[in-house]
ZAMARGU-4260 file (C-alpha; in steps of 0.2 Angstrom, whole numbers, plus 5000, padded with zeros to 4 digits):
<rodrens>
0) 6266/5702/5494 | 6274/5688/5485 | 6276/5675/5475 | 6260/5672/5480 | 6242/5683/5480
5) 6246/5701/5478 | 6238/5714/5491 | 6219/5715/5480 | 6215/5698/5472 | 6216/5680/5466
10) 6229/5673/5455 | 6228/5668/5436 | 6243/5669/5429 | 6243/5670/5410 | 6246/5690/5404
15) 6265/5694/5401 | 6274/5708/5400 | 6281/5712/5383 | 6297/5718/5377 | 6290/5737/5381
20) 6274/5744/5383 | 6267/5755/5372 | 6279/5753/5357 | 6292/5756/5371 | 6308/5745/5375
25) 6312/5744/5393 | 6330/5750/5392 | 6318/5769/5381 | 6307/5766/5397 | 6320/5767/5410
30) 6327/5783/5402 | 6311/5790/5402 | 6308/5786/5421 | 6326/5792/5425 | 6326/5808/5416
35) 6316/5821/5431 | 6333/5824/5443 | 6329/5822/5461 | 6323/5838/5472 | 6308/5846/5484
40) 6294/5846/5470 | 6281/5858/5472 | 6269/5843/5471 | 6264/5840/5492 | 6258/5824/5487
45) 6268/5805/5489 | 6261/5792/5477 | 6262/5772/5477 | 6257/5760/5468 | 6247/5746/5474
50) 6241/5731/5467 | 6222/5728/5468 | 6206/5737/5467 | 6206/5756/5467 | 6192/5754/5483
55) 6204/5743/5494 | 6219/5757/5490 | 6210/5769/5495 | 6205/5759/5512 | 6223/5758/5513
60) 6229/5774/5510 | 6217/5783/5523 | 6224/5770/5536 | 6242/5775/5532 | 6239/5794/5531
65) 6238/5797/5549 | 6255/5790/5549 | 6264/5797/5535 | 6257/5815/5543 | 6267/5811/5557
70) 6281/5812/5545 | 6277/5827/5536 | 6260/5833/5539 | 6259/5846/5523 | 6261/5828/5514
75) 6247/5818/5505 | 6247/5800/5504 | 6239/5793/5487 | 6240/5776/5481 | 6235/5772/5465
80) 6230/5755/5463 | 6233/5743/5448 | 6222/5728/5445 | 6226/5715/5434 | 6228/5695/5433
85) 6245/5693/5440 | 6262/5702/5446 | 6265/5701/5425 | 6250/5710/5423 | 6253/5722/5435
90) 6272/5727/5429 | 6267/5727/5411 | 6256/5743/5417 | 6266/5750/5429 | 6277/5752/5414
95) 6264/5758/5403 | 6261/5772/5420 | 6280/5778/5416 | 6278/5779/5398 | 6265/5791/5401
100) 6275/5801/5411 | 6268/5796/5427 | 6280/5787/5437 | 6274/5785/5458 | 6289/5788/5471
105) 6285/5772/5480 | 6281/5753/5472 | 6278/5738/5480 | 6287/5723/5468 | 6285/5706/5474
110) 6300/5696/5469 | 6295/5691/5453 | 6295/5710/5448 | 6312/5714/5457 | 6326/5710/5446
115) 6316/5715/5433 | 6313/5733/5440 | 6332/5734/5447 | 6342/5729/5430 | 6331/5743/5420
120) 6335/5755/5434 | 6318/5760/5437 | 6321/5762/5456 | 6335/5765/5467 | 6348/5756/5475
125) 6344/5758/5496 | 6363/5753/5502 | 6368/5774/5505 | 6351/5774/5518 | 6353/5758/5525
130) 6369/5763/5530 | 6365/5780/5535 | 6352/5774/5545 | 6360/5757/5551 | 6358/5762/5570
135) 6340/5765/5568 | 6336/5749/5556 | 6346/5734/5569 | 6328/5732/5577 | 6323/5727/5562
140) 6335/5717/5553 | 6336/5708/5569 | 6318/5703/5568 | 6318/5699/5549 | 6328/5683/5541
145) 6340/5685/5530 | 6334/5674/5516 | 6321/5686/5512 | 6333/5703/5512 | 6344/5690/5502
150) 6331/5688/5491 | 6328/5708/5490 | 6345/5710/5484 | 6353/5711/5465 | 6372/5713/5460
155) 6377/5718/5477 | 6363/5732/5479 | 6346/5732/5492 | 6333/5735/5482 | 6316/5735/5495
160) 6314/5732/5511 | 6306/5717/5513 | 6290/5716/5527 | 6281/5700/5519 | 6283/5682/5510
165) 6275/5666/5507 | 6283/5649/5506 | 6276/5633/5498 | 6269/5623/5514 | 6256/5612/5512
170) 6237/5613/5517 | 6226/5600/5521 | 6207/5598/5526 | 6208/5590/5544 | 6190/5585/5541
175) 6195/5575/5526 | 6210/5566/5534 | 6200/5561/5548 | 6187/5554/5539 | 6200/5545/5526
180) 6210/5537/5544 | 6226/5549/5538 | 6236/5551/5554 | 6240/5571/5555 | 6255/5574/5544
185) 6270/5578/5553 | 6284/5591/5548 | 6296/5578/5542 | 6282/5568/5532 | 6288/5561/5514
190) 6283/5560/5497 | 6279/5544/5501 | 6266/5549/5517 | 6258/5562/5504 | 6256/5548/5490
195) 6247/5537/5502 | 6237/5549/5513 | 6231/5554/5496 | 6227/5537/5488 | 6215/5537/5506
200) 6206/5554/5503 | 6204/5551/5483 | 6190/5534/5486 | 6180/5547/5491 | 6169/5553/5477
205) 6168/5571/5470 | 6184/5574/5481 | 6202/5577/5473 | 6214/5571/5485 | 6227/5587/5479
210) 6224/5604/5470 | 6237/5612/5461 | 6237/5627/5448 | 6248/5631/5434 | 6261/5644/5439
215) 6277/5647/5445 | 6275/5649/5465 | 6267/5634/5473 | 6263/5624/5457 | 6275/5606/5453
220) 6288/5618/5455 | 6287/5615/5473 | 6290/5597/5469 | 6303/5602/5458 | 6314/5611/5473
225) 6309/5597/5483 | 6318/5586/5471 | 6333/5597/5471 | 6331/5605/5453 | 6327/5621/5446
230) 6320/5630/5430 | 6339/5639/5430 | 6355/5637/5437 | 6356/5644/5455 | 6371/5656/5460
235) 6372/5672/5469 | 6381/5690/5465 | 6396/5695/5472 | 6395/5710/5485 | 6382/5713/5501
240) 6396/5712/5515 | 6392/5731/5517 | 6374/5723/5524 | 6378/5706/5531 | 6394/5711/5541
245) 6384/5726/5550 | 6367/5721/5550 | 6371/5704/5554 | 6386/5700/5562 | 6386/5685/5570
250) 6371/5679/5564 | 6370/5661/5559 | 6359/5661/5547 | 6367/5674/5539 | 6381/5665/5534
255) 6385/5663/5516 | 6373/5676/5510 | 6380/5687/5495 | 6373/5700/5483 | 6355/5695/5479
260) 6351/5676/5469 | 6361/5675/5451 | 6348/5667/5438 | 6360/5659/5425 | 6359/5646/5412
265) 6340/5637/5409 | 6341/5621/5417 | 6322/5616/5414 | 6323/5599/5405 | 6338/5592/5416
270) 6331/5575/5422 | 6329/5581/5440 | 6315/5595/5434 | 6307/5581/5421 | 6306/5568/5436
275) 6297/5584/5447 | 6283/5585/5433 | 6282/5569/5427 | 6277/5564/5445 | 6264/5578/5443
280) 6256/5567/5427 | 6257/5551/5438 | 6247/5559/5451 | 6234/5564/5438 | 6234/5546/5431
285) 6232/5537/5448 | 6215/5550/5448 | 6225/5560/5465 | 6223/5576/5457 | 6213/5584/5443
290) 6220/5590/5428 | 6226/5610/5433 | 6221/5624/5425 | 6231/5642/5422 | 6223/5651/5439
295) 6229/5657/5456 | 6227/5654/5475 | 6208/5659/5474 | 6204/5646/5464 | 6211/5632/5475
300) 6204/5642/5489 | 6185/5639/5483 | 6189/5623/5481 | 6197/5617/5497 | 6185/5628/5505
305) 6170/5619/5500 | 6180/5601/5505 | 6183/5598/5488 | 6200/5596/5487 | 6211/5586/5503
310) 6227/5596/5501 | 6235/5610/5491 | 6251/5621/5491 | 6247/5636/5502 | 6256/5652/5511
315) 6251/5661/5527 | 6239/5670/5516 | 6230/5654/5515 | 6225/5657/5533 | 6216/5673/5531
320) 6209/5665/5513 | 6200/5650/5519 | 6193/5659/5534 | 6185/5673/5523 | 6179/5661/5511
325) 6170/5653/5527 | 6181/5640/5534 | 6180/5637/5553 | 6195/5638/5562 | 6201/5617/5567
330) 6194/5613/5551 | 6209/5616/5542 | 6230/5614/5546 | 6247/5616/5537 | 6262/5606/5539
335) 6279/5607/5529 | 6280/5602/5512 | 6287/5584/5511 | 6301/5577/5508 | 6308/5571/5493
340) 6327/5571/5489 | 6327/5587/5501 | 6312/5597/5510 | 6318/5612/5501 | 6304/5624/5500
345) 6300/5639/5489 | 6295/5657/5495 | 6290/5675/5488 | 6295/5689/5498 | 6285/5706/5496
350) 6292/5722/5499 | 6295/5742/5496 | 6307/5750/5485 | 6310/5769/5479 | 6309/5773/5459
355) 6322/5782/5452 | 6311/5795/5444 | 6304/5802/5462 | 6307/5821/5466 | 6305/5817/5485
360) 6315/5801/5489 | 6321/5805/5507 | 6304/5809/5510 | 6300/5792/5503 | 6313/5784/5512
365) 6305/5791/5527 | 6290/5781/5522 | 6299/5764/5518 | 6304/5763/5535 | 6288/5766/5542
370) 6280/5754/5531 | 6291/5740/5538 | 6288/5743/5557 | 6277/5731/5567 | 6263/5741/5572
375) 6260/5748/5552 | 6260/5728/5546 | 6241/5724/5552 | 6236/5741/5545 | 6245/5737/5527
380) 6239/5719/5529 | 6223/5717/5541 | 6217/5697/5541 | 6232/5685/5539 | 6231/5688/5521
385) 6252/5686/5521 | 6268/5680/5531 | 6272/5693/5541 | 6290/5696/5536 | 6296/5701/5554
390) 6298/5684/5566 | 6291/5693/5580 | 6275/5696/5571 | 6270/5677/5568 | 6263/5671/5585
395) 6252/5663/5591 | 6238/5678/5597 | 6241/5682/5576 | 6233/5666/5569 | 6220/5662/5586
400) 6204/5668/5576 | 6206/5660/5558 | 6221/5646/5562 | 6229/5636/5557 | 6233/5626/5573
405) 6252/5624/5566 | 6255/5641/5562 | 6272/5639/5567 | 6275/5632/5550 | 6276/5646/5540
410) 6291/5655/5548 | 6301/5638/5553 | 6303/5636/5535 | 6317/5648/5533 | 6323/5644/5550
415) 6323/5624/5550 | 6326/5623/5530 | 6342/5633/5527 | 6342/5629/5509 | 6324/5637/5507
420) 6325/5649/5491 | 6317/5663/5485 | 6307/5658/5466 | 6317/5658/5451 | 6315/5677/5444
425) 6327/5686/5433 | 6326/5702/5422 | 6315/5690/5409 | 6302/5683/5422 | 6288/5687/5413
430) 6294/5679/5399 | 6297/5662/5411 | 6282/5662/5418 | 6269/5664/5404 | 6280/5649/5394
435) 6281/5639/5411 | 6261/5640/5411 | 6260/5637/5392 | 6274/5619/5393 | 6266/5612/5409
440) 6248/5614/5401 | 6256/5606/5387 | 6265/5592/5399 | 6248/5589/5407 | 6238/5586/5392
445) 6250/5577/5381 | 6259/5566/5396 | 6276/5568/5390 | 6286/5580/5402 | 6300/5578/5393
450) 6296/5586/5377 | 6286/5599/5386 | 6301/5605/5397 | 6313/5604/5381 | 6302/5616/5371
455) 6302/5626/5389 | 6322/5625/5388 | 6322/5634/5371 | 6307/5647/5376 | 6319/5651/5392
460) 6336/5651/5384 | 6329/5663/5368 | 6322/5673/5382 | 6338/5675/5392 | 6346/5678/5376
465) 6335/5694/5371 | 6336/5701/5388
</rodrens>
């Protein structure tokens, strides 16, 4: 999953990936991953890679064999699993795996990893199945919004097929707003509601009325889009039709979706994004939230878990978070994220995608579909630790046990907030998140936003100009 917890543990996002692994550029990597040509294989095994501990892989992988049997039952499932600190973690050594001459078949790349993989032709493009298999695939394109298959998409081409995401909502500790007098927020609350429910919850002592990490998904940047900026300038590819006329003619929401998002020129100190995080320092010197740290959504987690912390940024794997780390269900609830210029929100989508190097692609093809069908999702995903990607999936039976009560939130985002967008990740995201972390640790502790996001405007326009 995406922009968000991968499948095995907390965030802290602070490793990047460098220009290659193992004294290796990406462009020598991609050769490498691209020079075994496509064919049976006398291998009868399929491998993917997963991101997380080897012990939940393999939990994984013994659920998913009885399915992928069905498919071929001389064929042995493996997933490999990679740990590390953070989707830059985890790409920087699934590079290394292709250096070393063992590349899987079938990868699961949240969206900070997609363009990256698709502009070094690690995998392949999916348009020549899609289509082939169009007939077979309406149920599920009609069941999964567009933004996220959008979101899956570069230079024209489908890349994965998406079966999660996670937006930026907002989580808050019913407990603490009831005790504080805070009404409920509702899902057209304002920035102006958040300040002053949180000016109520921060008289109490040892509680911070907001949490937030330094990152990319969830972090000021949330405020940032809610402000109508960005780190870059938005536009979006040419090409698609090949997908949105079939897949979803008539489809409102559809409309005006293209080839995948276009990342262009660094936008990071326009005032817009300076207002977004100097609002972030103000909130720290009214004492309404702590000073962040570089960490993840386990972190917050903890914290708002042991009623430390009012309200934090959260996705649907908060749900199944807070309930494994012992939170009843009623005690805690989610509402959009306020309003500020707009209520844009933010989101990561996860998903499944073929790498070029594999000697059994329709076989894994096969397995893609199969991966994205309702009844595999709660075997791939058990415990609302994600957004199920298909609508039919988020219901109310889905989030009885852990909550929260407004659980409709999560997939309302892409249907009531149209100009929801995916997180800002071209080819060069690892090099724009580990300097995002670096300028906003910088921002925080100096108090001077502006000359943070200036030094992040020349990290980000030397990185786009060396990839």
């Amino acid at each position: 999953m995406t922009g968000m917890n991968p499948p095995g543990g907390s965030l802290a996002r602070r490793t990047l990936l460098k220009a290659g692994a193992g004294g290796l550029g990406l462009a020598a990597l991609a050769d490498l991953a691209a020079c075994s040509k496509d064919g049976g294989g006398s291998s009868k095994s399929l491998k993917m890679l997963y991101f997380g501990e080897q012990a939940q892989a393999t939990q994984l992988q013994n659920r998913l064999q009885p399915q992928i049997s069905k498919l071929d039952a001389s064929i042995k499932f493996e997933i490999s699993a990679i740990n590390g600190t953070d989707w830059n973690d985890f790409l920087a050594k699934v590079l290394t795996q292709i250096a070393a001459g063992t590349p899987p078949d079938i990868i699961s790349v949240a969206t900070e990893g997609l363009q990256l993989m698709a502009s070094k032709e690690l995998a392949v493009p999916l348009d020549d199945y899609v289509t082939k298999d169009l007939d077979a695939l309406k149920e599920y394109f009609a069941d999964i919004h567009p933004a996220l298959v959008e979101s899956m998409m570069y230079q024209g081409h489908l890349w994965e097929l998406p079966d999660s995401f996670n937006a930026g909502n907002m989580f808050y500790s019913t407990g603490l707003f009831q005790r504080a007098g805070v009404v409920p927020p509702s899902a057209d609350w304002t920035l102006d509601d958040f300040e002053t429910a949180a000016t109520k919850i921060a008289k109490f002592k040892g509680i911070n009325a907001f949490g937030w990490v330094v990152r990319l998904w969830g972090s000021w940047t949330s405020f940032m889009y809610a402000n109508n900026a960005n780190l870059l300038e938005e536009g979006k590819y040419d090409g698609g039709d090949w997908l949105w006329n079939k897949a979803y003619a008539g489809d409102a929401a559809a409309a005006g979706r293209k080839g995948g998002w276009k990342w262009g020129a660094p936008t990071a100190n326009s005032d817009a994004t300076v207002e977004a995080l100097n609002y972030m320092i103000e909130l720290t010197k009214k004492g309404l939230s702590p000073s962040p740290d570089v960490g993840g959504g386990g972190t917050l987690q903890g914290l708002f878990a042991s009623n430390r912390i009012g309200m934090s940024i959260g996705g649907g794997f908060w749900a199944g978070g807070l309930t494994n780390a012992g939170m009843k269900n009623g005690s805690f609830d989610v509402t959009m994220f306020p309003k500020w210029k707009s209520q844009r929100h933010l989101f990561g989508a996860g998903g499944y995608a073929i790498f070029k190097s594999s000697k059994k692609k329709d076989l894994a093809w096969e397995v893609l579909k199969l991966l994205v069908k309702p009844e595999t999702f709660d075997l791939v995903f058990p415990g609302n630790v994600t957004t199920p990607g298909r609508k039919s999936l988020v219901t109310a039976a889905r989030y009885a046990k852990t909550g929260p009560k407004h659980w409709s939130v999560f997939y309302d985002t892409l249907t009531k907030h149209p100009d929801t967008a995916p997180i800002p990740a071209p080819p060069y995201y690892n090099a724009l998140a580990t300097a995002l972390n670096q300028r906003t640790t910088q921002a925080i502790s100096s108090g001077n936003a502006k000359a943070a996001l200036d030094g992040l405007q020349s990290d980000l326009e030397k990185a786009a100009g060396a990839s």
